[in-house]
Each structure stands twice: as C-alpha cells, then as structure tokens.
C-alpha positions in Angstrom: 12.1 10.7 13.7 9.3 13.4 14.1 5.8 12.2 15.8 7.5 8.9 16.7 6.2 8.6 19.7 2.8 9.4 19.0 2.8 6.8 16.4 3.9 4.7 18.7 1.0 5.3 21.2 -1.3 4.6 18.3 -0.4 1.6 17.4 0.8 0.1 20.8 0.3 -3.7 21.3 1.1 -3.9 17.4 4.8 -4.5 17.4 5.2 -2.9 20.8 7.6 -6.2 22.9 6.3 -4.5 26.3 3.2 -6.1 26.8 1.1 -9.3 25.8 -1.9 -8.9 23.6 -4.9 -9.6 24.6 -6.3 -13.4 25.5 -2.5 -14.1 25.7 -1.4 -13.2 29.2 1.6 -14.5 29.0 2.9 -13.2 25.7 2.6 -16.8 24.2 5.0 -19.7 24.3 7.3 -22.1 22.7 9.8 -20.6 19.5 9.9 -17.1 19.8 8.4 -16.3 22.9 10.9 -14.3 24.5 14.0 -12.1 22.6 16.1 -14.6 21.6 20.4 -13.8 22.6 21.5 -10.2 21.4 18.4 -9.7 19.8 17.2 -5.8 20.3 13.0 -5.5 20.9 11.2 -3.5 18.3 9.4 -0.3 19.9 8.2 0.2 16.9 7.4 -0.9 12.9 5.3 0.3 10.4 5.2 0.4 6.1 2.8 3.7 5.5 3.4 4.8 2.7 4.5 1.8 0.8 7.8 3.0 0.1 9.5 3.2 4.0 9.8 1.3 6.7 9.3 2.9 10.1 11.3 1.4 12.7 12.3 2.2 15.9 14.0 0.5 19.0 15.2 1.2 22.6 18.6 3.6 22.0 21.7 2.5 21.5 24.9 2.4 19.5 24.6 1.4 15.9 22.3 2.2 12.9 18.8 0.2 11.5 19.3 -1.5 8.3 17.4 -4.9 6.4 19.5 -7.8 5.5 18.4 -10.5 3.2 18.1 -13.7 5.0 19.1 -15.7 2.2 22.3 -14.0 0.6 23.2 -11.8 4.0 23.8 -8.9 2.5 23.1 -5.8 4.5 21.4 -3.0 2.2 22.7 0.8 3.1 22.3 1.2 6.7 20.4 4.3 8.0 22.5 7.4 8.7 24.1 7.7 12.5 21.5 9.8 14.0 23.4 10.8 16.6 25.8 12.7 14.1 23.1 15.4 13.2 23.1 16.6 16.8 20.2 16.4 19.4 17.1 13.7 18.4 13.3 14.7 18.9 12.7 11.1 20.0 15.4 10.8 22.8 15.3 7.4 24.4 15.1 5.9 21.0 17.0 4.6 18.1 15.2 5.0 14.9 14.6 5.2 10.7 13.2 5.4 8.1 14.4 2.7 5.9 13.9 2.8 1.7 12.6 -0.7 0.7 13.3 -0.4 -2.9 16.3 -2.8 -2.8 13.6 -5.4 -1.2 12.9 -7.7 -4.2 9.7 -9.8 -4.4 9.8 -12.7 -2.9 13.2 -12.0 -0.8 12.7 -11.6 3.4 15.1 -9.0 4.6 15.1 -9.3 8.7 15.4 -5.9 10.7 18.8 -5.7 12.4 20.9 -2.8 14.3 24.4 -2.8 12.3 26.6 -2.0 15.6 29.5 0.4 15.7 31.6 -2.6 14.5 30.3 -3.0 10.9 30.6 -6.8 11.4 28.5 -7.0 14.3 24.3 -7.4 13.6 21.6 -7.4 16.1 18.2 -9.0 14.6 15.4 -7.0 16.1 12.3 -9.1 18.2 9.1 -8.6 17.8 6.5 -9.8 20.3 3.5 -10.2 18.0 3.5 -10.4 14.5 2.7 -6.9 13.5 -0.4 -5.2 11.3 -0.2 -6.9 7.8 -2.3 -4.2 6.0 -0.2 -2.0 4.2 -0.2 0.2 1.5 1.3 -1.3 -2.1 4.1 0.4 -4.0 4.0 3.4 -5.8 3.6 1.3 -9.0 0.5 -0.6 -7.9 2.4 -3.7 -8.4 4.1 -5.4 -4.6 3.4 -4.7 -1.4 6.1 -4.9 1.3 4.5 -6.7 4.6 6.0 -6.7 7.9 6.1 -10.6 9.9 7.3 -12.5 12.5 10.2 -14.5 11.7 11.5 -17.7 13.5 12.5 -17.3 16.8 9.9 -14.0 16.5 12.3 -11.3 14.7 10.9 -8.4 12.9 11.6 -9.2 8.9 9.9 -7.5 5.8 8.3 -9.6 2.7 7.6 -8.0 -0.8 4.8 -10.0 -2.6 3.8 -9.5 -6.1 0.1 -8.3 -6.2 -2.6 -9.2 -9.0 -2.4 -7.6 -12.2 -3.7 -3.6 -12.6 -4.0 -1.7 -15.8 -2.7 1.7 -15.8 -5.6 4.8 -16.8 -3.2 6.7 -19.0 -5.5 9.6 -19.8 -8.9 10.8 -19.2 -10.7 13.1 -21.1 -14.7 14.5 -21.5 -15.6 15.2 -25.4 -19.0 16.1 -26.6 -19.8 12.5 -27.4 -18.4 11.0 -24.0 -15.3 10.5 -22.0 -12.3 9.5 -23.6 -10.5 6.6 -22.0 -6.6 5.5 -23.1 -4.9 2.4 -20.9 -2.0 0.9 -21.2 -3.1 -2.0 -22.2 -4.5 -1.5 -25.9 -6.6 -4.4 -26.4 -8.8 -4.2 -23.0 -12.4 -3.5 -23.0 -13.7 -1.2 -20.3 -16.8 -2.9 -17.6 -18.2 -1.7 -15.0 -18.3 -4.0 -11.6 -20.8 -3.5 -8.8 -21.6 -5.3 -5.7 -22.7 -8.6 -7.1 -22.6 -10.6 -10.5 -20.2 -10.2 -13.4 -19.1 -7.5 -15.0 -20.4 -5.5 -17.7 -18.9 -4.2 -20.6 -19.5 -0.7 -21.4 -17.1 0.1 -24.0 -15.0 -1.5 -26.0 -11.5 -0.5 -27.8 -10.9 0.9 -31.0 -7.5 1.8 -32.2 -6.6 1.9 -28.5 -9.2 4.6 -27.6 -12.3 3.6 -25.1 -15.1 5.4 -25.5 -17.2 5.5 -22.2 -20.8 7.2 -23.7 -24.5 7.1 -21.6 -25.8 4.6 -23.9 -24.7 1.0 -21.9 -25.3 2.9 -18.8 -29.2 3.4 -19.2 -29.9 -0.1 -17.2 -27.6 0.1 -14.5 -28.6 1.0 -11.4 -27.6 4.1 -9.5 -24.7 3.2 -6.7 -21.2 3.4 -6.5 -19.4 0.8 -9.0 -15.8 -0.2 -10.0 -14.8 0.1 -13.4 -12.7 -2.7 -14.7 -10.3 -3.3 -17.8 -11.8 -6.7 -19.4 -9.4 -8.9 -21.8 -10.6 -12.2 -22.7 -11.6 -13.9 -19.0 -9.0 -11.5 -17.4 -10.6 -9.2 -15.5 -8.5 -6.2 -13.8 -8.8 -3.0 -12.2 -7.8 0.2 -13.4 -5.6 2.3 -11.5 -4.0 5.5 -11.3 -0.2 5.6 -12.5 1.3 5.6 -8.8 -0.3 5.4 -5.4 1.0 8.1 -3.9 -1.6 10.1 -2.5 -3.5 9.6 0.9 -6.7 10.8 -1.1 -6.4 10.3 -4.3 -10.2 10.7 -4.5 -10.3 14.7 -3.2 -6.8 15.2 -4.6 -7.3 14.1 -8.3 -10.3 15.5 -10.1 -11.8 13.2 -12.7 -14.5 14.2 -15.7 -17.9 12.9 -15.4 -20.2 11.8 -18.4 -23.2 13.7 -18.8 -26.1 12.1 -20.3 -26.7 13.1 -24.2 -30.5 14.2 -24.0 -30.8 15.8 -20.4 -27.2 16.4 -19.9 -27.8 15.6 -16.3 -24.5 13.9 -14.8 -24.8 9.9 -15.5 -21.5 9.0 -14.6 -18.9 10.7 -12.0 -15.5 9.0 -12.0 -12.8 9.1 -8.8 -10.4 7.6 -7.6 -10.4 5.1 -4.4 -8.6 5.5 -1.4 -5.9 2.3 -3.1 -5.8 4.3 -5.9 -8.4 2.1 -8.3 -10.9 3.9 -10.5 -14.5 4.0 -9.7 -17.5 5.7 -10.5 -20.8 7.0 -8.7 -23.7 6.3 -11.3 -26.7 8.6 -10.9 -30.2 8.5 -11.8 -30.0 11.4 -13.4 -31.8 13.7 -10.7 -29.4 13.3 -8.1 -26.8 16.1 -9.1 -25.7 16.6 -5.4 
C-alpha cells in the first residue's frame, strides 16, 4: 500500500498500539488494556474516502478481511500481497478493504484470515481511533471505526439524517432553475442563527430561486435547505466523491434583475452540501 507509512506517521497515536496517548501513561486499564491471546495490533486504520478501509498491521502470514460479529461470516478477504511480488511497505501487512458488504447497523471486527482459512486473528487496537469520517458516496451511512470489547479494531455503518438530492441546476433569464428529487420540497435558505427561510417554492417539481426573497437577507455565507412540512434537510450533490467539491464542481449564480450584479453564488461544501455566498451586490470579487 503506497504512502502507508507516511499515513501512518500522520496519524500516529490514533490507532497506532505502540504507545499511550497522552494523560494515560500507562495505556489505560482494566478490559482491553493489553492485546488480548492471538490478537494481531493495528499499525494502522483509517475510512478516507468513505468507501475503504485502510488497515495495516505488523507482517505476517495471512490476509486482512471484516467479519460480522453477529452472523461470523468473513466478507472477501484482501488479496495475498505477497503474491504480486516485492511490497512498498515491507515490514507490514496491509489493505484496502471495500466496505460495501457492511450493512447499517451490523459491526464487522478487523481480523487477519491466516494461511489456514479456518484460522482468524482479531486485530487490537490501543485507543479507540478518529471517529470523523467521511459518509458514503450516496450521502446516506457513514462507516466509523471503534474499539470493541476486549479493545479490537471493528467498523460500524450508521444511517445518517435525511439529504435531498440537487438533480439539476440551471441559470435562465428569470433565475436559476432548481429540480430535486424530492418533488414536493420548498427551497430555504439557513444561516447562522434562526429558522429558515423560504425562498422558493415548487411548482410542477421545478424551484425557481429568483432575487426577489433575497433583497432582505444579509450578505454572508448561508446553507440552502429543502423544506417539507417541519422537515427540514440539506441539499446535496448526487455522490460525495470529491475532496473539493466546491473548486471541482462549478455552480450558476443568480444575478440580480435590475443591476445584474451577482446576488447569489452557489457551491458546494467540502461534505458535499449546497451553499451559497450572498452578496450585497458590490462585492463581485
């Protein structure tokens, strides 16, 4: 695995079973505190992209897999590294494990399948490792690494609140075009404080976002929100599969209708929810 190292350096004392964190000299005590018998330490675990697991422990024979601590079922085991010939991580066993088979709500624990398919290794972990990590590419789980009993390494998919999908996006001379895929929802905007406010509403499925509604607001950066009943929920971008999806994904901004000076400039946030910049109408840096 390319750069493992080096991600390891970066995140050392996260899931790193070398050394105590801080205020915890002694690596903690009671259930867990040490590896428990034929348990293998984790060098190394990470979900960054929302899609993989990133594991990595000390080398040895055997492949990384996830087995589902209820049922026992072992999903497909990572490939034998050692069959594609020289590693750049020598010193290490290590994959990139697919978490698509990871249902909601089902724990999977890390374990090294050994050369004898019957044999499984649970993988330790000294500390329970970073819980922010990115959701799936359909905005809709997010797998989270934890610390098990007896401290091993096991991943957790939880459902996350509802989204509606931006479908399309488009400027016309009268405003910017909105289609979700939920028909019926009204389009608000969402600052800082207070509730939201509801800037256009549907017809016949279309939204149509114009200057008018936005003469009041105040100039800042705001979220834009699809509104249904007392159900309020942000808009997002059909996968989250982008680092940037704000510099990667150009948007259309409204212009207002008597100055056509920019009012509105939609993007995308870093988690792949819709925002806007409003502007006073001067500011057209």
């Amino acid at each position: 695995m390319k750069s493992l190292r080096r991600l390891r350096d970066r995140v050392a004392g996260s899931t790193d079973g070398t050394a105590p964190s801080a205020g915890d000299p002694d690596g903690g005590a009671g259930p867990g505190a040490t590896p428990p018998a034929g348990a293998v330490v984790a060098a190394y675990a990470a979900v960054l992209d929302g899609r993989h697991l990133w594991v990595a422990v000390d080398d040895r024979p055997g492949r990384l897999a996830l087995r589902d601590t209820t049922t026992g079922q072992v999903l497909a085991a990572a490939p034998d590294a050692r069959a594609d010939g020289p590693t750049d991580e020598p010193g290490f066993l290590s994959a990139v494990l697919p978490l698509d088979g990871v249902g909601v709500g089902a724990d999977h624990d890390v374990v090294v399948v050994g050369p004898d398919p019957a044999t499984l290794h649970p993988v330790w972990t000294a500390r329970p490792p970073a819980s922010a990590t990115p959701p799936a590419a359909d905005g809709r789980s997010r797998v989270v690494l934890d610390r098990g009993p007896e401290g091993l390494l096991r991943v957790r998919r939880e459902a996350l609140p509802g989204t509606a999908v931006l479908r399309t996006v488009s400027a016309r001379p009268d405003g910017l075009a909105l289609h979700l895929d939920d028909p019926a929802a009204a389009l608000a905007v969402h600052g800082q404080g207070g509730e939201p406010v509801v800037v256009a509403e549907p017809v016949d499925g279309l939204l149509l976002l114009t200057d008018g509604p936005l003469r009041d607001l105040p100039a800042g950066m705001v979220r834009l929100v699809a509104v249904t009943g007392t159900d309020v929920r942000p808009v997002r971008r059909h996968a989250d599969d982008l680092a940037e999806p704000g510099r990667s994904v150009p948007l259309p901004e409204l212009r207002d209708a008597t100055t056509d000076l920019p009012r509105l400039r939609l993007r995308w946030g870093a988690d792949s929810h819709l925002a806007a910049r409003l502007v006073d109408g001067e500011d057209d840096a």
